[in-house]
GUTORLO-962021 format. One line per field, with one value per residue (C-alpha): y, z, x. Coordinates in steps of 0.1 Angstrom, whole numbers, plus 2048, in hexadecimal, padded with zeros to 3 digits. Layout:
BEGIN
v	(Y_...);
w	(Z_...);
u	(X_...);
end
This chain:
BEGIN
v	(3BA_3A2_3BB_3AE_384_38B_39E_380_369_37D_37E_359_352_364_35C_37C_37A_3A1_393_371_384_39C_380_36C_391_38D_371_38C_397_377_365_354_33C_337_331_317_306_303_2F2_2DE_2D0_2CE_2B5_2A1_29E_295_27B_267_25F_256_23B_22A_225_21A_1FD_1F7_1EE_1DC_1C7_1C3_1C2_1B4_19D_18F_193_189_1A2_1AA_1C6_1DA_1CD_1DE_1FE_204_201_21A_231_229_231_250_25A_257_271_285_285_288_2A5_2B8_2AE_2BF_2DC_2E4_2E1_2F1_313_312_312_32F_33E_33C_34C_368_371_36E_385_39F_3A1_39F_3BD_3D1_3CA_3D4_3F4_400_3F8_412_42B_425_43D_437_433_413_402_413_401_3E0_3C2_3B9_394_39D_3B2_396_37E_391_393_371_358_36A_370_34F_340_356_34F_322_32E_33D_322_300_30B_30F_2F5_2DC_2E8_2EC_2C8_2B9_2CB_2B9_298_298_29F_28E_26C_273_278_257_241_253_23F_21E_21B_236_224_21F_23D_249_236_248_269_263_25E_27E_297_27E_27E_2A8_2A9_293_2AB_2CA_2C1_2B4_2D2_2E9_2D9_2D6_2F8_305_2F4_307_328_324_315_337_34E_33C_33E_361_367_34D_363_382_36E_366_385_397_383_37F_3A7_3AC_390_3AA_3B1_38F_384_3A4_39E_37B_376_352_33E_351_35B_335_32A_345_338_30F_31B_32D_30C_2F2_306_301_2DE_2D5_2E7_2D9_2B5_2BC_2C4_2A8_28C_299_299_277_26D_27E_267_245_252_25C_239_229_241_235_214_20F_222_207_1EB_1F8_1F4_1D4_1CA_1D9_1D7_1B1_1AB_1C2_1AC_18B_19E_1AC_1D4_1D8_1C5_1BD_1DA_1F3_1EA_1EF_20E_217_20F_227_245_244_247_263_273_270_27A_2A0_2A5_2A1_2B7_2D2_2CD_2D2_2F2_303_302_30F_32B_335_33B_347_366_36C_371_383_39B_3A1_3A8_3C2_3D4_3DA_3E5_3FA_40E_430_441_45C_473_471_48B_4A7_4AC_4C8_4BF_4C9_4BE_4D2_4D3_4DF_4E8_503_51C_525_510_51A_501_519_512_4ED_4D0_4AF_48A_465_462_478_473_47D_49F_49E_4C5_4DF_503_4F9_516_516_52B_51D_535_522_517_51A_4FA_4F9_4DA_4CA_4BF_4B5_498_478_47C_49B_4A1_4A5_48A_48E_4B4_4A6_48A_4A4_4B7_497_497_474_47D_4A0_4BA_4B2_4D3_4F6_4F6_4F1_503_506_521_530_518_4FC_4DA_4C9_4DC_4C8_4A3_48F_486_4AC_4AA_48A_487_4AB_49D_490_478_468_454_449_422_424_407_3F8_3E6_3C0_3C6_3DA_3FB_40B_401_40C_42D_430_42B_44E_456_439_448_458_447_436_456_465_44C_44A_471_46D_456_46E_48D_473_46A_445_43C_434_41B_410_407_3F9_3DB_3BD_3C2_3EA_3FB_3D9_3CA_3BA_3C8_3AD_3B2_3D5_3D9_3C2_3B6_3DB_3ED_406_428_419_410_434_442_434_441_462_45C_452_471_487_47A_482_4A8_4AE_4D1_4CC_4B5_4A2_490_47D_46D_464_467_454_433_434_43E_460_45C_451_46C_482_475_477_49F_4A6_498_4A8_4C8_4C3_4B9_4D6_4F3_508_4F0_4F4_4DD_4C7_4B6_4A2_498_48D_496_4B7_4BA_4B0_4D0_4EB_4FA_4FB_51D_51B_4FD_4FA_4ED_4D4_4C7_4B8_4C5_4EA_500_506_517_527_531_530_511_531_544_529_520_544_542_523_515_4F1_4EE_4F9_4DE_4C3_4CF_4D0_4AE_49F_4B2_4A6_480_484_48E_46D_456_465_463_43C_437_444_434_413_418_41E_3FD_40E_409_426_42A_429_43B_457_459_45E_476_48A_48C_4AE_4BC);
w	(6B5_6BA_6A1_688_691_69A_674_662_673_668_641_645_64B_62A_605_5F1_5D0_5CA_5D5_5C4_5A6_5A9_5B6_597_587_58D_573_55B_54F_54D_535_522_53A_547_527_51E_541_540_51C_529_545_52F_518_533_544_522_51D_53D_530_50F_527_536_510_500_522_519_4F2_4FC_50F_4FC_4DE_4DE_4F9_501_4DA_4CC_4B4_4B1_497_4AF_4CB_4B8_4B2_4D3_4E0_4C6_4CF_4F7_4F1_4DF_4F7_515_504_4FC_51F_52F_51D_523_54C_547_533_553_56D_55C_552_573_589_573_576_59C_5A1_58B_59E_5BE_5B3_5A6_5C6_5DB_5C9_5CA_5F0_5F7_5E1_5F5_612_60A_602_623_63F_663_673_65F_66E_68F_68F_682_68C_677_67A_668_650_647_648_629_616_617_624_60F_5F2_5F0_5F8_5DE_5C2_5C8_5C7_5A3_595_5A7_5B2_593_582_59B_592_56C_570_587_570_554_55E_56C_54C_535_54E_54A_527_522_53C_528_504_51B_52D_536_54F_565_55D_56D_58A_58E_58A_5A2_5BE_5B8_5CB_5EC_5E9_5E4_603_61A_608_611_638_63D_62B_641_65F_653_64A_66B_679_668_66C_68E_683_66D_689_6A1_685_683_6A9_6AA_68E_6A0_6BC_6AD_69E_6C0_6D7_6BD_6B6_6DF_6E6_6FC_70E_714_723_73A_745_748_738_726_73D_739_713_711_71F_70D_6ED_6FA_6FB_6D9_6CB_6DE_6D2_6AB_6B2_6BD_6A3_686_696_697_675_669_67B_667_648_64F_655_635_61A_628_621_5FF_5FA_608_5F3_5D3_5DD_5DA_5C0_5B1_5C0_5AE_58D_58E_59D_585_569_56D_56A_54A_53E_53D_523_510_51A_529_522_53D_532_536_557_558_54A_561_581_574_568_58E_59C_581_58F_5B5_5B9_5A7_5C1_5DE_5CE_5C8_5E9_5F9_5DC_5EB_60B_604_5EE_60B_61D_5FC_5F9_61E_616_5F7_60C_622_606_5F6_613_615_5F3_5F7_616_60C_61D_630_62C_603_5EA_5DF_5BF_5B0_5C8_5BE_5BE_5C9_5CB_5ED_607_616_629_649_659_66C_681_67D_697_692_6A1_6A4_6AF_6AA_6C2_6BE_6E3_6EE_6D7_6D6_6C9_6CC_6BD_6B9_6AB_6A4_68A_682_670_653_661_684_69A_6B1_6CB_6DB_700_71A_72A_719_703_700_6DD_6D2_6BB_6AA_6A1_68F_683_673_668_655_644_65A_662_659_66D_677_677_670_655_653_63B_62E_61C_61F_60A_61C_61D_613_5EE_5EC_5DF_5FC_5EB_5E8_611_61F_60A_613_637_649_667_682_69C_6BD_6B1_692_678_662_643_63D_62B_62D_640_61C_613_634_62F_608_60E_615_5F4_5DA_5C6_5D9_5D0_5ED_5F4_5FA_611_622_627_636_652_657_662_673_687_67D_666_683_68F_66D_661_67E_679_663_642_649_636_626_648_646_663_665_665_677_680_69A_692_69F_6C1_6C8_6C5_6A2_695_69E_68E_670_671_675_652_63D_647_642_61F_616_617_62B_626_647_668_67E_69A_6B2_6D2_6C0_6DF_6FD_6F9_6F1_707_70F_6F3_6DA_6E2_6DE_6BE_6B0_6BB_6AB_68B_68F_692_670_666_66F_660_64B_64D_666_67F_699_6B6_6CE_6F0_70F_718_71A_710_6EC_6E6_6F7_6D9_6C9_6C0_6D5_6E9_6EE_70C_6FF_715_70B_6EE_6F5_6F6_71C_718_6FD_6F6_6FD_715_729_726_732_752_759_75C_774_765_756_744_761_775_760_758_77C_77F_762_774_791_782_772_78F_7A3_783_786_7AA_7AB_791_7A7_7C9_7B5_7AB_7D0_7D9_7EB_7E7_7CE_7E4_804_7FF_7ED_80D_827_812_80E_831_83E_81C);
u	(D53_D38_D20_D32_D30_D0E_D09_D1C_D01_CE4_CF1_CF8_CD0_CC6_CC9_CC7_CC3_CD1_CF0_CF4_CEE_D0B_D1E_D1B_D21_D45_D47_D3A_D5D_D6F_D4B_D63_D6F_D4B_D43_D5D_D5A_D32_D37_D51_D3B_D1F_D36_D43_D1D_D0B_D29_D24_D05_D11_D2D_D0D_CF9_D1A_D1C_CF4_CFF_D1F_D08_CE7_CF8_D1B_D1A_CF5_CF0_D16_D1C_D3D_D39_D21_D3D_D5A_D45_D3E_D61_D6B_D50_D57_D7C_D72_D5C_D78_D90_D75_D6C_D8C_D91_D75_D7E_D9D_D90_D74_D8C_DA8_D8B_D7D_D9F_DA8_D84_D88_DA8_DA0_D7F_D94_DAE_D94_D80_D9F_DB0_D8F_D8B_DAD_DAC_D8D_D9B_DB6_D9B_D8A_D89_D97_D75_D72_D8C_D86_D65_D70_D87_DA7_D9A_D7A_D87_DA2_D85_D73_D91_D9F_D84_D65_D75_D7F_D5E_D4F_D64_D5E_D3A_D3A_D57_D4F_D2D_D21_D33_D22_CFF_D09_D12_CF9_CDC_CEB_CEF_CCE_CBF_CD2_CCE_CA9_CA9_CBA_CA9_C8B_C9A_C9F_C7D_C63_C52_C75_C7D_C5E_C65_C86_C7D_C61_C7B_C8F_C79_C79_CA2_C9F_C86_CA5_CC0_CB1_CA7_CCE_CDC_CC9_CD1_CF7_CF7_CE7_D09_D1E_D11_D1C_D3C_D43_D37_D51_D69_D68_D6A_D8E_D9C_D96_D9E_DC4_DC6_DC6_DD8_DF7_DF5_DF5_E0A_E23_E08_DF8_E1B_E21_DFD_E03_DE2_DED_DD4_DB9_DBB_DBF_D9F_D8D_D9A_D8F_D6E_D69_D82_D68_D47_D56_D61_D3D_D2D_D45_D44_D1B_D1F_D33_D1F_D02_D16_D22_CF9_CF1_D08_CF9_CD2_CDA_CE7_CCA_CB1_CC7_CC7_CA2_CA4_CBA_CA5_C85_C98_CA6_C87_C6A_C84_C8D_C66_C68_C85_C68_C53_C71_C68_C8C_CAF_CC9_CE1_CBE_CBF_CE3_CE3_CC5_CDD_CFB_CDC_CCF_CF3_CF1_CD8_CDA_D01_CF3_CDA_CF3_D0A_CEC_CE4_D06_D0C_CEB_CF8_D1C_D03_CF5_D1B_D27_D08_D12_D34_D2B_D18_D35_D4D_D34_D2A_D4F_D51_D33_D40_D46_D67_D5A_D74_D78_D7D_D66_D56_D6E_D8E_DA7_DD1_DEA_E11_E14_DFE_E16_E00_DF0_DDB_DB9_DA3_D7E_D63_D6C_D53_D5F_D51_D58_D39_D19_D16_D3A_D44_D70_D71_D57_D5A_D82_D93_DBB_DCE_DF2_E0A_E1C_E3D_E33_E40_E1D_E1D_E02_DFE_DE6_DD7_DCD_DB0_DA6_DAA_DD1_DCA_DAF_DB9_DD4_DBF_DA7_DC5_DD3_DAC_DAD_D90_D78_D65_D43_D3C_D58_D72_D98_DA9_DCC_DDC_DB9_DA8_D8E_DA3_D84_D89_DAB_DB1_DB9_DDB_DE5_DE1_DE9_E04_E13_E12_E2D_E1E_E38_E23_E23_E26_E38_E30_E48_E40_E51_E70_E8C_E99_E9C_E7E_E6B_E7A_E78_E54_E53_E5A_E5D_E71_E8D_EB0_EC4_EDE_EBD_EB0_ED0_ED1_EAD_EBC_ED7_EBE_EA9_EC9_EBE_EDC_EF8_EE3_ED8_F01_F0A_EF0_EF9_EEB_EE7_EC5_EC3_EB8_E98_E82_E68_E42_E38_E5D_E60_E86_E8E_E8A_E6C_E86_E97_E76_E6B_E8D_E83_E63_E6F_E86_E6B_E5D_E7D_E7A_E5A_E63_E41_E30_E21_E31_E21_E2A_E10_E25_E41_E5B_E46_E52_E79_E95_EA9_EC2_EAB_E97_EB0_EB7_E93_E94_EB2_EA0_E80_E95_E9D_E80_E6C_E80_E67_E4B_E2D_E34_E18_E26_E16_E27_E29_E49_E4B_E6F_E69_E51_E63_E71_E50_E41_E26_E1B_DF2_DE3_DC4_DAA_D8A_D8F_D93_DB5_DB5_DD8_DEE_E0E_E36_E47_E54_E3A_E1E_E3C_E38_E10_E19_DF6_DEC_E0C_E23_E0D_E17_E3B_E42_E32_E4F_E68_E60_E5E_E7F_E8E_E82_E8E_EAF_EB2_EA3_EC4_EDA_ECF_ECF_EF2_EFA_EEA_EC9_EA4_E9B_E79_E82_E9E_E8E_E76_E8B_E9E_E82_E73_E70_E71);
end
């Protein structure tokens, strides 16, 4: 996980121009609104100016020199100028709230559309945390920097010049002295900004690292209490929490610092203008509302450079973030269609696994030279010890994943010719930690096929052997199940499961673990279904108990990734091999289970008990 903090750090120390301009490429379809919001703040900019000339006249003219026609004129034009101004404030805001949201919602769609296109190994190799981070936190970030962003510079660019250009009308030689002072308060702007901004870099690394951080401990929070790992999550968490708090507070003390200089840099900016200009004022070069109007034309001017200070550091967070984004949206799925794929109605066929090479690691091969043939219809079940490649042969059968090297083919034909649509949605997958979608049981099991009518859905449950459960809760399929199920037990969650899948109508069945974590009964509920299920469809079924793949066909042996042994659950107890081994071992389990019941019924320690009446044996 840390690649990826350590990679947001490295993007956040670089300003590439590549990427600002495609950033500021997602304005391109939405001009219009840019457009009217640039004009908008151009309006508003050139008419604060405007406010301070109308106060000079108001002055000079009305009051110092007591005309009231030029005094009535200049109200008029100051009253103008207000509703002219406040509605070209409302018009910017107004265009660039809109603007923002719709950038937002394009790049959040687009992310989450290739997200759905990506392959497993993405997520495999990357933390939820960081993959919600780009999708909410970046997108976000990106979208202020193309609306407010650039509004602020539009802005602060303006007023700059149009405060020059008028202190320019007023008095060239003040002006002079103003502008003079402008690259000393852009030297102090840029050597706080960096400084602030080295802050938060950290403060965005340690960001990232608390989401994760959340993200895993409320996800594992069942294991975190039977581990009673509370204490020690907690002090983990303190320390990333205290790093941030120093860095922000770092950060903030510095922004604090950075406010009072400006003010002192405009001050003397002011002080050389009352001062040179009350000189000017004896030989009549300068009137009392010039100065004036000088004072408000420096505020003017200085408040723009802050804010083009502050906007090039949030550019520099906003490019990082844009960075992120699109090297999301330029990660290719691995396992994507061919040129020439084709769709299909069914994939109905024999299967065949041909000299088949397999790795997520170069360094640690899963399958080598795997070869399998699979008659269509055939109910073939999968056993062996942890890791040594059940998974991933059904993986690479679900086009999960794709041969490194060999082909699978189906009905004769390469998989890799077919759409992945025609295959994955032929599939019917039941897994060992079924995951249910907020909502409802109908619509959990309906998601199997959208458009299946509820006597449909409920006929699902029925072969599933989920619906007596199902109408005996209070709102029946309209029961809301709560995000990833968790409002139901592990066995109905799994029932469910195996619905949706009884409604898809699978060509081909697969089912990875699904019986190791509920109960005898449930169990024999969930066989009953997958009974039905598999009728005329080629069946894949990976257990650990043994008693859910007797009735298969044939039942393979796998071990690092080889078929150590093949064939029927009689046949392989007759060869008293690997299998037999690890039957006998269940049996033997079982048998201890059953006994610890009993003796605990009795009022005995299961253990010792079970010793002592097995001594001699």
């Amino acid at each position: 996980m840390s690649e990826y903090f350590d990679e947001e750090e490295e993007k956040q120390t670089q300003l590439s121009p590549q990427t600002l301009r495609r950033i500021l490429a997602q304005t391109k379809p939405h001009w219009k609104w840019v457009a009217g919001f640039m004009a908008s703040a151009a309006v508003v900019s050139v008419l604060d100016s405007v406010f301070a000339y109308l106060r000079k006249m108001i002055v000079d003219d009305a009051i110092l020199g007591g005309n009231q026609a030029v005094f009535a004129q200049a109200l008029l034009l100051y009253g103008g100028t207000i509703l002219a101004q406040a509605v070209g404030v409302f018009a910017f805001i107004y265009l660039v709230g809109i603007l923002g949201q719709r950038i937002e919602y394009d790049l959040r769609c687009a992310m989450f559309d290739h997200l759905q296109e990506l392959s497993f190994d993405y997520f495999n190799r990357r933390p939820v945390g960081w993959i919600m981070a780009r999708v909410t936190s970046d997108s976000e970030r990106v979208a202020h920097l193309v609306t407010w962003g650039l509004l602020d510079v539009t802005w602060g660019l303006l007023n700059i010049a149009t405060a020059a250009v008028f202190m320019y009308i007023i008095n060239w030689r003040l002006a002079l002295i103003v502008l003079l002072m402008l690259p000393i308060l852009l030297v102090v702007a840029s050597q706080f900004q960096k400084r602030i901004l080295s802050e938060y870099r950290r403060v965005r690394r340690l960001n990232s690292r608390i989401t994760a951080a959340y993200n895993e401990n409320i996800i594992g929070v069942r294991v975190v209490k039977a581990l009673c790992r509370e204490e020690e999550n907690l002090r983990e968490f303190s320390e990333l929490s205290g790093a941030m708090y120093r860095s922000s507070y770092r950060a903030a003390w510095l922004s604090a610092l950075f406010l009072p200089t400006v003010q002192i840099i405009s001050a003397l900016g002011a002080a050389s203008v009352i001062g040179y200009g009350g000189w000017q004022t004896q030989w009549g070069t300068i009137t009392i509302g010039g100065i004036q109007a000088f004072l408000s034309y420096i505020g003017f001017m200085m408040w723009p450079i802050q804010d083009l200070a502050r906007v090039y550091a949030e550019l520099q967070h906003a490019v990082a973030s844009g960075e992120r984004i699109f090297s999301l949206l330029d990660t290719p799925p691995t396992v994507a269609d061919k040129p020439g794929a084709v769709e299909v109605d069914n994939i109905r066929g024999d299967i065949s696994f041909e000299h088949v090479y397999f790795d997520y690691d170069p360094e640690t091969p899963v399958l080598e030279d795997f070869n399998l043939y699979v008659k269509q219809g055939e109910a073939i079940a999968l056993v062996g010890p942890t890791g040594g490649g059940k998974t991933t042969i059904v993986n690479l059968l679900c086009r999960f994943y794709e041969p490194c090297q060999g082909v699978i083919r189906i009905a004769g034909r390469d998989y890799t010719t077919l759409t992945l649509h025609s295959i994955q949605s032929r599939i019917g997958v039941v897994l060992q930690t079924p995951h249910l979608f907020s909502g409802t049981i109908r619509e959990n099991i309906r998601y199997g096929r959208l458009g299946a009518t509820d006597a449909e859905v409920e006929e699902a449950a029925r072969i599933a052997g989920a619906h007596d459960f199902i109408v005996k809760l209070a709102h029946g399929y309209d029961t809301e199940v709560g995000e990833g199920g968790q409002l139901l037990s592990v066995g109905q969650k799994q029932l469910i499961s195996l619905a949706r899948a009884v409604l898809a109508q699978p060509d081909i069945f697969v089912m990875d673990e699904a019986t190791s974590s509920v109960d005898t009964l449930t169990e024999a509920y969930i066989q009953r279904g997958m009974e039905a299920l598999m009728k005329g469809r080629t069946s894949f079924i990976i257990a650990h108990r043994l008693s859910t793949v007797k009735r298969a066909d044939r039942i393979l042996f796998i071990d690092h990734g080889r078929i150590v042994e093949a064939g029927s659950h009689a046949a392989l107890l007759r060869a008293r091999g690997r299998y037999y081994q690890l039957y006998v071992q269940q049996f033997q389990r079982e048998l201890e289970r059953q006994q610890d019941y009993f003796l605990a019924a009795e009022g005995l320690h299961p253990t010792t008990e079970r010793t002592e009446s097995t001594e001699g044996i």
